[in-house]
Structure formats: C-alpha cells, structure tokens
C-alpha positions as CSV (number, residue, x, y, z in Angstrom):
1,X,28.2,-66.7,-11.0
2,X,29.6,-64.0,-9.0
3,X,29.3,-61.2,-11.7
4,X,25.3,-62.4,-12.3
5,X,24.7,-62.3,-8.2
6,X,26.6,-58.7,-8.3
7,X,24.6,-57.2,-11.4
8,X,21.2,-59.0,-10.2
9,X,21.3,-57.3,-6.6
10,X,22.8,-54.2,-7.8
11,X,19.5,-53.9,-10.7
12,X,17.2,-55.6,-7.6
13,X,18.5,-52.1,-5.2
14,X,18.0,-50.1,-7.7
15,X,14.4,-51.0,-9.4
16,X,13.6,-51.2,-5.7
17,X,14.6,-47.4,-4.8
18,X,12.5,-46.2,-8.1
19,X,10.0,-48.1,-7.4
20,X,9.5,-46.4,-4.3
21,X,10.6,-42.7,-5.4
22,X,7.6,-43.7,-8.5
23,X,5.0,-44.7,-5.3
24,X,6.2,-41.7,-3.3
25,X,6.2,-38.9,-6.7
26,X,2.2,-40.2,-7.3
27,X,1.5,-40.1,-3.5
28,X,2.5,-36.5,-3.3
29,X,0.6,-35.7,-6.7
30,X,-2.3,-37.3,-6.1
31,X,-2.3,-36.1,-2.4
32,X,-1.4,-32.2,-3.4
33,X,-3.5,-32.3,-6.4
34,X,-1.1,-31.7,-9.1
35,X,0.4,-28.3,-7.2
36,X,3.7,-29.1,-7.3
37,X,3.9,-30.3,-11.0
38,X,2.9,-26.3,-11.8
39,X,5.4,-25.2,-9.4
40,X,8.3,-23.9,-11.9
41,X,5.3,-21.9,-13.2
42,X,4.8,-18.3,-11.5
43,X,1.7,-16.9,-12.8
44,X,-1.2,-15.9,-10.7
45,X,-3.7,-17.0,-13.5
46,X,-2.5,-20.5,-12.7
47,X,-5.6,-22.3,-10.3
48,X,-4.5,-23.8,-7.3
49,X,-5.9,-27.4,-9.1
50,X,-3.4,-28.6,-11.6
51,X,-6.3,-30.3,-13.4
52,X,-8.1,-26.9,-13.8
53,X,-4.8,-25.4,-15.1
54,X,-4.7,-23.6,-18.0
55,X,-2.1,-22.8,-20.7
56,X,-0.3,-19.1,-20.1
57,X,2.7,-17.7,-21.4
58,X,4.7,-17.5,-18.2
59,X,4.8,-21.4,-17.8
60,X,7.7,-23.5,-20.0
61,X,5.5,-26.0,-21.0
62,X,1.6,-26.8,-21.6
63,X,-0.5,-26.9,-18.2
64,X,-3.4,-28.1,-19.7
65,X,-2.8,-31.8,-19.1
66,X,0.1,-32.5,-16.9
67,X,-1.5,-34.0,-14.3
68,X,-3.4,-36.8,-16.2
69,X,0.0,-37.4,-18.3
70,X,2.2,-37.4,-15.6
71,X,0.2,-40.1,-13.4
72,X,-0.7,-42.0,-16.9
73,X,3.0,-42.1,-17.1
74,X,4.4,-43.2,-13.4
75,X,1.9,-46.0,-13.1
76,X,2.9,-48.1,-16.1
77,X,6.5,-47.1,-15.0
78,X,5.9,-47.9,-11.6
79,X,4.1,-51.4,-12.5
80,X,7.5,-51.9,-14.8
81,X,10.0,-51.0,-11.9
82,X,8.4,-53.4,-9.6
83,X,9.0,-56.1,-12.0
84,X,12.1,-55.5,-12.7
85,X,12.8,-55.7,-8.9
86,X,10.8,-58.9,-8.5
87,X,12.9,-60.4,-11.3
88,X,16.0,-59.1,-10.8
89,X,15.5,-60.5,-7.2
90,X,14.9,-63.6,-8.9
91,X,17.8,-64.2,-10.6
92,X,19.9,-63.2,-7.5
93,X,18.4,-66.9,-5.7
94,X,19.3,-68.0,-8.6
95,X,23.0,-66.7,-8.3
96,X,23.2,-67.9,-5.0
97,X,21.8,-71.4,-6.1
98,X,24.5,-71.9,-8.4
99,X,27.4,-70.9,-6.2
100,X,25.7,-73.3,-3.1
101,X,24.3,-70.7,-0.8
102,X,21.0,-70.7,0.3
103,X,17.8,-73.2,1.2
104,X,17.5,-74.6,-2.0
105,X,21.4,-75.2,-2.7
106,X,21.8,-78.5,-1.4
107,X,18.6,-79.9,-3.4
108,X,19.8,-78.6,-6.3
109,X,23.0,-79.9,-5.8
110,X,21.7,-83.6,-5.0
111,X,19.6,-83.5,-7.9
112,X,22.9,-82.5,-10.4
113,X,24.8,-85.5,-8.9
C-alpha cells in the first residue's frame, strides 16, 4: 500500500506540473502569436505572425504550419495530462483508504468487518 500511495502522488505531482507547463506553453503561444515557436529561426523574411510564416532556408524545420501543429498537439496532451492527474490523485485516496487514513477509512473499514 505504501509503494502504490508513493508512485500515485509522485505520477499525481508530476502530471500536475505538465499540465500546467502544457496550459502555460499554449498561453504564451496563443498570446505571442506563434513568435517564439520561430525564434531559433534568424531570417528577416520570417513575418512577425507565425501563422503567416513561410518556409526559408535559414530555419531547421518547416514554418509553414507550426503554429496550428503545435497547439493541435498541446491540447490533446494537455486534456491527457490532466487526467492522468485526476486519476493518479485517485488512486492516492485510495492508497490512503487502504492503509486507514483519511475520511472515508473508518467506513470502509466497518464495512470489511
């Protein structure tokens, strides 16, 4: 019981923190219209708008839709994380249950006896 409320909260932390570094990466490129995600890219035929961007020969990769990809990508990822949290959280109570901490430990206790 120990090891599943040590894994659980340890997974529930973590899908927590990318959860919000996932919120926080679509915030910025929503908010900054894609700018940063063309950053690594120093060309002046680059637009400010990543969405406008075009493919160039100075840029490691292909401008042309990075900014529809990427957020197509986070928010499935970011719908994902937050499950993972809410579960993972989940099966922490549930940890806790079984070793006869918590609000529902002594009903669930009664009801085993």
């Amino acid at each position: 019981h120990w090891t599943l409320l040590g894994v659980s909260l340890l997974n529930c932390l973590l899908s927590t923190a990318c959860s919000v570094g996932l919120a926080l990466a679509i915030a910025l490129t929503v908010h900054g219209r894609g700018t940063h995600l063309v950053r690594g890219c120093n060309s002046s035929a680059l637009p400010v708008d990543a969405r406008a961007a075009i493919a160039t020969n100075d840029c490691p990769f292909n401008t042309t839709r990075i900014y529809d990809t990427a957020l197509a990508l986070w928010f499935p990822s970011l719908l994902l994380a937050v499950t993972e949290a809410v579960l993972s959280g989940r099966c922490c109570l549930v940890a806790l249950v079984f070793r006869g901490i918590g609000p529902c430990a002594r009903s669930y206790g009664k009801e085993q006896v």
